[in-house]
N, C-alpha and C positions, 0 to 999 in steps of 0.2 A: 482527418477529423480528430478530435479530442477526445481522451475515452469518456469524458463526463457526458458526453453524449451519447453513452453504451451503459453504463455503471454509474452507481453512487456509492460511496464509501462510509465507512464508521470504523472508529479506533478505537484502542483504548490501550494500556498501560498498566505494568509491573516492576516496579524497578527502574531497572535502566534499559528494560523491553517494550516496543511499540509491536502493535499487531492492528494489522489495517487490513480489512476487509475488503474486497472489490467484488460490490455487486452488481449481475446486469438488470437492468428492469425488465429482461424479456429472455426467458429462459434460452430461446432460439437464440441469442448473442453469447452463448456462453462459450461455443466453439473457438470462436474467433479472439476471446477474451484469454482464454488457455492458450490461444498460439499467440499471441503477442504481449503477456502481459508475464512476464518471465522474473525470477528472480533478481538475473542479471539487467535486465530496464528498471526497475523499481531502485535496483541500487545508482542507477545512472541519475536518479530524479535527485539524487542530496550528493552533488559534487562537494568537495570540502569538508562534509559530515563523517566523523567517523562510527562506519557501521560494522559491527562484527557480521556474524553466519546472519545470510537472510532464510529463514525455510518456506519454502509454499508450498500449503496443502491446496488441493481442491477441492470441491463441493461442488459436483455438476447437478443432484438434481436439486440443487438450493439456487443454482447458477451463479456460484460463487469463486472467489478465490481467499485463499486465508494467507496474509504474508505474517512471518513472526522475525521481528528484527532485532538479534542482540544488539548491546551497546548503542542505540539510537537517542537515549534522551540523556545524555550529555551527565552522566552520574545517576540519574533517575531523578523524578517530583522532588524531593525537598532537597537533592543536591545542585540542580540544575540552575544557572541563571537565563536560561531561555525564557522568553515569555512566557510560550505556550509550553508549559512544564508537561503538558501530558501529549503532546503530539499531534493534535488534531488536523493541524496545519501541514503535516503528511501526509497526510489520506489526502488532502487538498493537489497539492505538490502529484502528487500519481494521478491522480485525474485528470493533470492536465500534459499526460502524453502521449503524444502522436500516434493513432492506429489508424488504420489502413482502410479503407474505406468499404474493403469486400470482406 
Protein backbone atom coordinates (compact mmCIF):
# COMPACT_ATOMS: atom_id res chain seq x y z
CA UNK A 1 0.00 0.00 0.00
CA UNK A 2 1.07 3.65 -0.36
CA UNK A 3 1.57 5.49 2.66
CA UNK A 4 -0.87 8.30 1.34
CA UNK A 5 -3.08 5.88 2.38
CA UNK A 6 -1.78 6.08 6.34
CA UNK A 7 -0.57 9.78 6.41
CA UNK A 8 -0.91 13.25 4.77
CA UNK A 9 2.00 15.50 4.60
CA UNK A 10 2.67 19.33 4.74
CA UNK A 11 6.01 21.20 4.05
CA UNK A 12 7.52 23.96 4.26
CA UNK A 13 11.06 25.71 3.74
CA UNK A 14 14.12 27.86 4.97
CA UNK A 15 16.65 28.32 2.68
CA UNK A 16 18.06 25.53 1.04
CA UNK A 17 15.91 23.38 3.94
CA UNK A 18 12.65 21.44 3.21
CA UNK A 19 10.86 19.86 6.27
CA UNK A 20 8.07 17.51 5.50
CA UNK A 21 5.84 16.44 7.88
CA UNK A 22 4.19 12.89 7.78
CA UNK A 23 1.12 12.71 9.37
CA UNK A 24 -1.06 9.59 10.18
CA UNK A 25 -4.81 10.37 10.10
CA UNK A 26 -5.11 7.81 12.91
CA UNK A 27 -3.06 7.89 15.79
CA UNK A 28 -3.20 3.99 15.96
CA UNK A 29 -0.83 4.13 12.51
CA UNK A 30 1.78 5.76 13.88
CA UNK A 31 3.70 2.62 14.96
CA UNK A 32 3.94 1.34 11.83
CA UNK A 33 4.61 4.77 10.24
CA UNK A 34 8.07 4.98 12.67
CA UNK A 35 8.98 1.51 11.55
CA UNK A 36 8.86 2.11 7.90
CA UNK A 37 9.23 5.57 7.25
CA UNK A 38 12.95 6.02 8.05
CA UNK A 39 15.44 8.68 7.18
CA UNK A 40 17.11 6.36 4.85
CA UNK A 41 13.45 5.64 2.48
CA UNK A 42 12.74 9.31 2.33
CA UNK A 43 16.14 9.79 0.96
CA UNK A 44 15.57 6.96 -1.41
CA UNK A 45 12.24 9.05 -2.70
CA UNK A 46 14.64 11.92 -4.63
CA UNK A 47 17.29 9.71 -6.61
CA UNK A 48 19.48 12.29 -8.42
CA UNK A 49 18.50 15.00 -5.89
CA UNK A 50 21.12 16.14 -3.92
CA UNK A 51 20.33 15.89 -0.33
CA UNK A 52 22.67 16.77 2.54
CA UNK A 53 21.90 15.21 6.59
CA UNK A 54 18.14 14.23 6.66
CA UNK A 55 17.08 14.43 10.66
CA UNK A 56 13.91 12.83 11.88
CA UNK A 57 12.28 13.62 14.79
CA UNK A 58 9.19 11.98 15.95
CA UNK A 59 5.88 13.08 17.46
CA UNK A 60 4.08 10.02 18.48
CA UNK A 61 1.33 11.57 20.51
CA UNK A 62 0.67 14.14 17.39
CA UNK A 63 1.17 10.69 15.24
CA UNK A 64 3.66 12.31 13.39
CA UNK A 65 6.93 12.24 11.82
CA UNK A 66 9.06 15.58 11.29
CA UNK A 67 11.89 15.04 8.47
CA UNK A 68 14.43 18.07 8.12
CA UNK A 69 16.30 17.96 4.94
CA UNK A 70 19.61 19.90 4.36
CA UNK A 71 20.46 20.95 0.83
CA UNK A 72 17.10 19.93 -0.68
CA UNK A 73 15.82 23.06 -2.57
CA UNK A 74 18.56 23.26 -5.15
CA UNK A 75 20.22 26.78 -3.50
CA UNK A 76 16.87 27.55 -1.60
CA UNK A 77 13.48 29.90 -3.00
CA UNK A 78 14.95 32.69 -4.83
CA UNK A 79 18.19 30.69 -5.96
CA UNK A 80 16.45 27.80 -7.20
CA UNK A 81 15.15 27.18 -10.76
CA UNK A 82 12.91 24.36 -9.90
CA UNK A 83 9.41 25.10 -10.31
CA UNK A 84 8.23 24.17 -7.15
CA UNK A 85 10.78 26.61 -5.32
CA UNK A 86 9.47 25.70 -2.01
CA UNK A 87 9.12 21.78 -2.07
CA UNK A 88 5.81 20.93 -1.73
CA UNK A 89 6.09 18.34 -4.32
CA UNK A 90 8.28 16.33 -1.73
CA UNK A 91 5.96 15.72 0.81
CA UNK A 92 3.99 14.50 -2.46
CA UNK A 93 7.15 12.31 -3.64
CA UNK A 94 7.11 10.44 0.18
CA UNK A 95 3.64 9.62 0.22
CA UNK A 96 3.88 7.78 -2.51
CA UNK A 97 6.13 4.93 -0.81
CA UNK A 98 5.53 1.48 -0.44
CA UNK A 99 4.45 0.42 3.21
CA UNK A 100 3.62 -2.84 4.11
CA UNK A 101 0.26 -3.60 4.60
CA UNK A 102 0.51 -4.74 8.49
Amino acid sequence: MRLRELAHARTGDKGNVSNISVIAYRVEDFPRLAREVTAERVRACFPGLTIGEIVRYELPRLGALNFVLDGALGGGVTRSLALDAHGKCLGASVLDMEVSDA
